[in-house]
C-alpha positions in Angstrom: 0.0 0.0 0.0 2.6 2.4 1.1 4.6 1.9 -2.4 1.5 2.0 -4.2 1.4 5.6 -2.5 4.5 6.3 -3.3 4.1 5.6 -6.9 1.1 7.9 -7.1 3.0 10.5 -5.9 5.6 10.1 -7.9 3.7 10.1 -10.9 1.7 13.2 -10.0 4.6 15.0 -9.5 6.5 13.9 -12.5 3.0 14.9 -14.5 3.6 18.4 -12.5 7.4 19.0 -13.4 6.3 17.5 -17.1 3.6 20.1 -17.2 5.1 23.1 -16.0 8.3 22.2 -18.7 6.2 22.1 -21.6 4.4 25.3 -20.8 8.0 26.9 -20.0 9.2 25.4 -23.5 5.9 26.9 -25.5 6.2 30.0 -23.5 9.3 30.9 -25.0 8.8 29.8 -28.7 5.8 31.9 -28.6 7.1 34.8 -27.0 10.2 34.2 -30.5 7.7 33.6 -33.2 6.3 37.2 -31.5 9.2 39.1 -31.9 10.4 37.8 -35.4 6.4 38.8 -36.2 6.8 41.9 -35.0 10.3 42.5 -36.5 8.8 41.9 -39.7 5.8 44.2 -39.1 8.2 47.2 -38.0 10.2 46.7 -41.5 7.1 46.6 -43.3 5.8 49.6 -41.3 9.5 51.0 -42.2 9.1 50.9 -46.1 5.6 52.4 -46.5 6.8 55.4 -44.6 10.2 55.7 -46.9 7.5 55.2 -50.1 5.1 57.8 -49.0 7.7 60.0 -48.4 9.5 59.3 -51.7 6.0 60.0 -53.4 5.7 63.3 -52.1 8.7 64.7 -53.0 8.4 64.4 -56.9 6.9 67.0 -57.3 9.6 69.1 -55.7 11.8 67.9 -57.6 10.3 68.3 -61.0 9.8 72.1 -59.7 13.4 72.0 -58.3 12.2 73.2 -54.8 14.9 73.1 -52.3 13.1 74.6 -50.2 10.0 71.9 -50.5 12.8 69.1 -50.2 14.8 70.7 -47.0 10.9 71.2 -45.4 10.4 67.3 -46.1 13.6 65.3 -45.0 13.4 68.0 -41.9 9.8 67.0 -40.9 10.9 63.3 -41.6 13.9 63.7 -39.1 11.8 64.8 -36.6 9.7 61.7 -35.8 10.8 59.7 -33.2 11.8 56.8 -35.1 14.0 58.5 -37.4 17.1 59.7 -37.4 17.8 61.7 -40.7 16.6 61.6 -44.0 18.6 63.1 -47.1 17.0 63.0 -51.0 19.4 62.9 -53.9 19.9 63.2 -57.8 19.5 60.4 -59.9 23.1 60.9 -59.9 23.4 60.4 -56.5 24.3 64.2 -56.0 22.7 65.6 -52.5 19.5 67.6 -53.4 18.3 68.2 -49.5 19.0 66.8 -46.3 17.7 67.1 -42.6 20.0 69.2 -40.4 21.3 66.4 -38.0 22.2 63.9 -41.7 24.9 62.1 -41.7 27.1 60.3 -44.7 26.2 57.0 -45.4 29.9 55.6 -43.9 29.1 57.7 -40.9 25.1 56.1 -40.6 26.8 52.6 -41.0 29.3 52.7 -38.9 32.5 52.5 -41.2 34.6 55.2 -40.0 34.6 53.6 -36.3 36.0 50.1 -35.0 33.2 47.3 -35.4 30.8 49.7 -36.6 30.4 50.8 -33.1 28.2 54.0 -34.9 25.6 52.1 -37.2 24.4 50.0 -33.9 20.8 50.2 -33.6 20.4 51.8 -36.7 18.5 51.0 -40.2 19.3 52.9 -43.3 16.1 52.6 -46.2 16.4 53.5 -49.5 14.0 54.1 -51.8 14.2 55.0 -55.6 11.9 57.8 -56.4 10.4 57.8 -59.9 7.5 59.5 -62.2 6.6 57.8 -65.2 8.8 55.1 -65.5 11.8 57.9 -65.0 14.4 57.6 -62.2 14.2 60.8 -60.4 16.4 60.4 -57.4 16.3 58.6 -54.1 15.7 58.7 -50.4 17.3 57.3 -47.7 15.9 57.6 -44.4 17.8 56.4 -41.1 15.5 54.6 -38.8 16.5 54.4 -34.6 16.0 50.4 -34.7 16.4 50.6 -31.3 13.8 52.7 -30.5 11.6 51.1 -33.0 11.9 47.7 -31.3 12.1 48.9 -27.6 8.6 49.5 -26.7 7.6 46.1 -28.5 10.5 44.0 -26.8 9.6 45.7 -23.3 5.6 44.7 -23.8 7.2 40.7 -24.5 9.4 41.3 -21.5 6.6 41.9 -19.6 4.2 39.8 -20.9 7.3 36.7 -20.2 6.9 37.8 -16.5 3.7 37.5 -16.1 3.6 34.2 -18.0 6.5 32.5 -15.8 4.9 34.4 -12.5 1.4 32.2 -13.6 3.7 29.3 -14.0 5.7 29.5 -10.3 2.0 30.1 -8.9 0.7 27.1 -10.6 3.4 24.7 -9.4 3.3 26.2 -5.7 -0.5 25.6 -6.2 0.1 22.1 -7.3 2.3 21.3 -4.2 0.1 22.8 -1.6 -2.8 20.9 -3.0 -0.6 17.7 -2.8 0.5 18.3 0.7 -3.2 19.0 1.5 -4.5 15.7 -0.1 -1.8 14.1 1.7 -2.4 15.4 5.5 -6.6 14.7 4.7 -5.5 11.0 4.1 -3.7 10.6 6.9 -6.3 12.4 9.2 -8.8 9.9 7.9 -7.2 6.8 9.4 -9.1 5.0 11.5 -7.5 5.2 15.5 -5.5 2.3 16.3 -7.7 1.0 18.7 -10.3 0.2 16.1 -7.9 -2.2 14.9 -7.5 -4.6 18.0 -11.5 -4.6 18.4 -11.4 -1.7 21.1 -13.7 0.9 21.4 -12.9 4.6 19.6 
């Protein structure tokens, strides 16, 4: 009887442990297949913006407004997500560019060791053209980091929360074990029942 016990609660808690791993294994593939989702979203997110913004400066250029192009890669620049923006010739001559641009070698990171400067950042560049004609291009700098911050801290949190329900679950599991365990015992019959005496 008592290994038969013993084997019950063995297998209860081996179910437990098995239980609480799978969730812990699923928990983190989800909480992967989330952030290579939202990755993906962000760049896609990324590329309308540079195309819209590419859109609306043909017409600038066909009127050879400076002034229209500065106003544009300057408003661009001044989102939160990005860091510069510069529009050039089909060429590849400058036309306009925010006040805080940067070279391309200094966006990526060339100039420095490792590319210590292009950490955290995503250079876009889109052709811009009318009519089947190459007008110029834009490139836009994106602050990656800031781009994927709020998203990572939300899965950070959300990870938290999921392995808090998890530690509660298996505390819960063990009280309720302990519990089952003390009721059984309490229910024993006093010893004196077994020799015929009276409780």
């Amino acid at each position: 009887m008592l290994s038969q016990n013993f084997a019950i609660k063995g297998l209860m808690l081996l179910s437990l442990m098995a239980f609480s791993y799978f969730i812990l294994i699923n928990s983190t593939v989800i909480s992967d297949s989330n952030q290579v989702i939202q990755n993906k979203q962000l760049q896609d997110l990324s590329r309308i913006m540079v195309r819209q913004a590419a859109l609306f400066s043909i017409d600038n250029i066909k009127q050879d407004n400076h002034e229209g192009l500065l106003q544009l890669t300057n408003n661009l620049a001044n989102e939160s997500l990005v860091f510069d923006a510069t529009i050039y010739d089909a060429e590849g001559g400058i036309l306009a560019k925010s006040d805080n641009a940067l070279t391309a070698s200094q966006i990526t990171g060339l100039n420095t060791p490792l590319s210590i400067d292009g950490i955290g950042r995503q250079q876009l560049i889109e052709p811009i053209i009318k009519n089947n004609h190459l007008m110029g291009f834009l490139r836009i700098t994106f602050e990656k980091s800031t781009l994927t911050g709020f998203a990572n801290h939300h899965y950070r949190k959300s990870d938290r929360l999921m392995f808090g329900m998890l530690a509660i679950s298996l505390v819960s599991g063990m009280l309720i074990m302990a519990l089952l365990r003390k009721k059984k015992k309490s229910a024993k019959p006093p010893i004196t029942n077994l020799f015929g005496g009276k409780s």
